[in-house]
N, C-alpha and C positions, 0 to 999 in steps of 0.2 A: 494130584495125589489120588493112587487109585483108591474104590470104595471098598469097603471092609464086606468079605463074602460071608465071613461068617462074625454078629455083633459077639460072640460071647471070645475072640480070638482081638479083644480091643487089649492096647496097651495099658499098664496103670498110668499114664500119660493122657491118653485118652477116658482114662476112666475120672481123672482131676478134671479134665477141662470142659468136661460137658457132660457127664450124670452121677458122680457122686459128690458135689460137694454145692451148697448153695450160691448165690450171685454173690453175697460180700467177701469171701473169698479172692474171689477175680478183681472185686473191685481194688483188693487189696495188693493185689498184683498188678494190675497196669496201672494202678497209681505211682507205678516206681518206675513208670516208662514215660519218657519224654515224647511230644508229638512224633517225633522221626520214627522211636525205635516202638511205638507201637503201629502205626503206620508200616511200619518192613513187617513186626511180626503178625497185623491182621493178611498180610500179602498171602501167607506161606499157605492157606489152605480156605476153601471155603468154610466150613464150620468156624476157624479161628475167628473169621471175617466177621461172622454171623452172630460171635460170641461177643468178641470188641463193640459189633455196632450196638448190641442191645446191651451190653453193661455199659461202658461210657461215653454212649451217645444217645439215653435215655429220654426224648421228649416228654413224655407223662412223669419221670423224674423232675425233670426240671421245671415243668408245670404244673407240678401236683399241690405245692402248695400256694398258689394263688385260686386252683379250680377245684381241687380235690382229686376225685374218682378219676381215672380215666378216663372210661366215658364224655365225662365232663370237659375232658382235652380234647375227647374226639371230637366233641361240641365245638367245643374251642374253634379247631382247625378246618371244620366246615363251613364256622363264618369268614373264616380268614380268606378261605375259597370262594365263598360270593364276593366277598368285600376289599377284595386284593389285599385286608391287613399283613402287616409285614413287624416280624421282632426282630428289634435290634439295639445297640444301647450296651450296656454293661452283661446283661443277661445271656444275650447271645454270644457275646464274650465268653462267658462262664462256660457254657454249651461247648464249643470246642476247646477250650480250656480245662475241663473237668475241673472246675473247682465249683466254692460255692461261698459267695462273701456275705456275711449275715445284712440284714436289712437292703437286699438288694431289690429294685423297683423292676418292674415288670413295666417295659417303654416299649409300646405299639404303635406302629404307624401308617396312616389311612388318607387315603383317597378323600376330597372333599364330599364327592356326591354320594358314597355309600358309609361315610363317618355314622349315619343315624344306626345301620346295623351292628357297628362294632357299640356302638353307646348303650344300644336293647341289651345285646348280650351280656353287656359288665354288669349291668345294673341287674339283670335277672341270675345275675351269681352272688348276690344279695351286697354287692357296692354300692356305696354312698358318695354321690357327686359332693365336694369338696371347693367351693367356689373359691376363688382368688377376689380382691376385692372391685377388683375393674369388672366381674362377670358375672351373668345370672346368678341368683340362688336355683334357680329349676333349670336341671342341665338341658332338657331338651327346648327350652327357651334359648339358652346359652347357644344351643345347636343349630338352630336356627340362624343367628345372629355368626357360626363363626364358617357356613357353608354359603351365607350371602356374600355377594360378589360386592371386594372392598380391600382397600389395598393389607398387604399382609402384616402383620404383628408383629414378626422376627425380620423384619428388614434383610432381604439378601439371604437367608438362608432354607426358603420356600415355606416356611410354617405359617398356616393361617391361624392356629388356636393349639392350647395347650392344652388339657382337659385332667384333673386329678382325680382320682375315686379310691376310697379305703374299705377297708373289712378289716376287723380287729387289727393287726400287725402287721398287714398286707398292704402293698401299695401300687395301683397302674395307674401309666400314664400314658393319656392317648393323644398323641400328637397328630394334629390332622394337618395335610400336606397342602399347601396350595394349590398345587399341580400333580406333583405323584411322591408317593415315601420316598423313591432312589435319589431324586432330589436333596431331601431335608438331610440323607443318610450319607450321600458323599459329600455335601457340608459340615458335614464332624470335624473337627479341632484337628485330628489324626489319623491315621490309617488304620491305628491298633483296635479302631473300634467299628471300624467299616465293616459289620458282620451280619450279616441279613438271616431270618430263618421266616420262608413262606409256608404254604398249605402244606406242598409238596419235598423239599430242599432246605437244606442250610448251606448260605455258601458264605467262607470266609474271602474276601476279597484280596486280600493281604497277609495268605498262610504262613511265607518264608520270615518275612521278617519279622512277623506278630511271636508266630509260636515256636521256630528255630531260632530263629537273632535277638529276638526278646526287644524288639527296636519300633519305633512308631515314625514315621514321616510327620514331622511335623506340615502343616498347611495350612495356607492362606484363605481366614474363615470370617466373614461379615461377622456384628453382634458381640457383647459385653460373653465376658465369662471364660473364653476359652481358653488363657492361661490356667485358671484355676480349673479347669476339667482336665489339661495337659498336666498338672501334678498330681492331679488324683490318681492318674494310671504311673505315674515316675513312682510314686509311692506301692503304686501296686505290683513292681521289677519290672516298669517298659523305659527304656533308655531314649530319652526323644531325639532323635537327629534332624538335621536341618538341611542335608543334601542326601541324596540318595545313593548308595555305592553303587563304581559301576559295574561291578559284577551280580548284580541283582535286576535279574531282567523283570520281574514282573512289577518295579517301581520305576523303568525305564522309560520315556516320554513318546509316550505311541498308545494306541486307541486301549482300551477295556472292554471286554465285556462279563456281565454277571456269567456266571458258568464256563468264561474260555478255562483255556489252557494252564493258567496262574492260579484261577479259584481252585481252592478245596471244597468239593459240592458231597455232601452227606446226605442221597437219598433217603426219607424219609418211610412209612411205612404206608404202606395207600391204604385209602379211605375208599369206601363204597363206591362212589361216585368218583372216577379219574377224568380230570379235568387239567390242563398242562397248564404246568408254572410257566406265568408271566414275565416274570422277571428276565428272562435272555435278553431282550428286548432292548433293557437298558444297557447303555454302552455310556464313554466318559473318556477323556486323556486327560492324563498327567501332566504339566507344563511345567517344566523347570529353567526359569531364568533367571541371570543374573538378581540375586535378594530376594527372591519370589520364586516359591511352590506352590501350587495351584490345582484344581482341577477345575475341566473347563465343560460345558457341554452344554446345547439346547435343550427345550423342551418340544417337543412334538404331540401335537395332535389332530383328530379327524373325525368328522359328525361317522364314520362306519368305524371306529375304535370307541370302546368300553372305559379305557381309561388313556392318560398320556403320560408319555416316557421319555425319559433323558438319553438323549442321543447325541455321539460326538460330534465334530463339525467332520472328522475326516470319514465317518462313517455313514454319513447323510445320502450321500451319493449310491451308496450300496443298499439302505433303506428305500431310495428311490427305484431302485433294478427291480425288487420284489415286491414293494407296491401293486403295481398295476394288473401284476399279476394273481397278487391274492384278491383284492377287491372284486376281480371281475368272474375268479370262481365260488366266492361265497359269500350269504349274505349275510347281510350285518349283525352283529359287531364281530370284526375279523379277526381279534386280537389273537386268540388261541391258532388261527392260520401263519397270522404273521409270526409270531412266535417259532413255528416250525417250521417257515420258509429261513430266516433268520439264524436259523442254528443250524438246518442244513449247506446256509450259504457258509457260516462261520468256521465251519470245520472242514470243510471243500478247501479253503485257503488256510485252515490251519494257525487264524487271529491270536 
């Protein structure tokens, strides 16, 4: 679209969509578009783009009322940045869904060894640890006890510890990982909720069938509950299926990864300090057998990595290629190298 030579020769078109009317307006408008058809129409121009991202893909919206101020999100997102926290759960749902279902929890999920920074920061957003009766009354007792190496609490599903905190009518929950969030996140019940939102990115892992087909894979998931978490989204218009169709390639039994080709990845708005998302890193396959859907994937780690990440078994090998390479030009912890050897190997082939 070419630029406008002179502002006062703008359309009344232009004049609704970007300076005379305020944001509830707009809200009120792509509210009547479904994912597809605002997706074509953020296409048609950069401003449009610019417009959509910040009315319905609002971060400080959506976490304003757990944090308040903004500010207080940028806070937010800067520990998220030391501490590789990751949202996901119902909320990050809601985030590419643009809705907003009342009393919904605010579910974080962290790394064992840097769970102490995400714990400072809830608590100093004047949260009150909430113990369960198996745990500490004093959370950072409890914190102690759920980043000591010991076998894990959700059996099969990578979580070492649960952690509850309130504020008047507010609720998070920080789920600490055994080994890494992507872990505990692709052990979800379904696919409809496999939605990650980091420092940097939101990426929906399962854009077609979540928010065009309205459909959830069901999967094969360790641990009590998961039936009644797979009705709370049937309840909420997701249609559970039990085989994947096969005109739907990104549910198709072949490697993943966060940010390919299939994820819907919603650049976020940078922060002071630009530090690359981690998350590419994780990769995962589908497995679908005869009575069983699945997903399958190791864990990998390294005394020169920060953190560790879930990687497929058909992907191991290509992890291995760029290895030796990042280690031996920088020094530790390489994570943010390998991360961007990783994503330039992933789209060289096209994954």
């Amino acid at each position: 679209m070419a630029h406008f030579a002179n502002m006062n020769e703008r359309s009344s078109l232009i004049n609704f969509l970007f300076f005379e009317i305020g944001i509830d307006p707009h809200d009120a408008l792509f509210s009547h578009m479904d994912a597809r058809e605002l997706f074509a129409f953020a296409q048609t121009c950069r401003y449009i783009y610019a417009l959509v991202k910040e009315t319905s893909f609002s971060l400080p919206r959506l976490l304003s009322p757990f944090f308040g101020h903004a500010t207080e999100v940028d806070r937010f997102r800067q520990m998220q940045l030391q501490s590789g926290t990751l949202i996901s759960g119902s909320i990050a749902l809601q985030f590419f869904n643009r809705l907003k279902w009342p009393g919904s929890d605010l579910d974080l999920y962290v790394h064992r060894p840097t769970a102490g920074l995400a714990v400072d920061f809830i608590v100093s957003n004047g949260y009150t640890f909430d113990p369960r009766k198996s745990q500490n009354e004093d959370v950072f007792a409890q914190l102690v006890a759920s980043v000591a190496e010991k076998p894990p609490s959700y059996l099969g599903r990578g979580i070492a510890d649960v952690l509850d905190f309130y504020k008047g009518g507010q609720k998070i929950q920080l789920i600490i990982a055994t080994s890494t969030p992507m872990e505990v996140i692709i052990s979800f019940h379904s696919t409809c909720v496999q939605n990650v939102i980091s420092h940097e990115k939101a990426y929906a892992l399962y854009p077609w069938s979540t928010f065009i087909a309205h459909q959830a894979l069901i999967l094969e998931t360790a641990g009590a509950g998961q039936e009644i978490g797979r009705q709370k989204y049937v309840g909420r218009g997701w249609k559970m299926i039990e085989w994947p169709h096969a005109w739907d390639a990104e549910l198709a039994d072949h490697t993943r990864w966060v940010g390919d080709r299939f994820t819907w990845t919603i650049t976020l708005p940078p922060l002071l300090v630009a530090v690359p998302d981690l998350c590419g890193i994780n990769s995962w396959e589908l497995k679908c057998t005869p009575g069983s859907v699945a997903m399958r994937w190791s864990v990998v780690g390294a005394e020169q990595l920060k953190y560790k990440y879930t990687v497929s078994n058909a992907s191991l090998d290509e992890l291995d290629e760029v290895w030796e390479h990042v280690i031996s030009c920088a020094p530790a912890p390489v994570d943010a190298e390998l991360v961007q050897a990783v994503t330039r190997r992933r789209w060289r082939y096209r994954s």
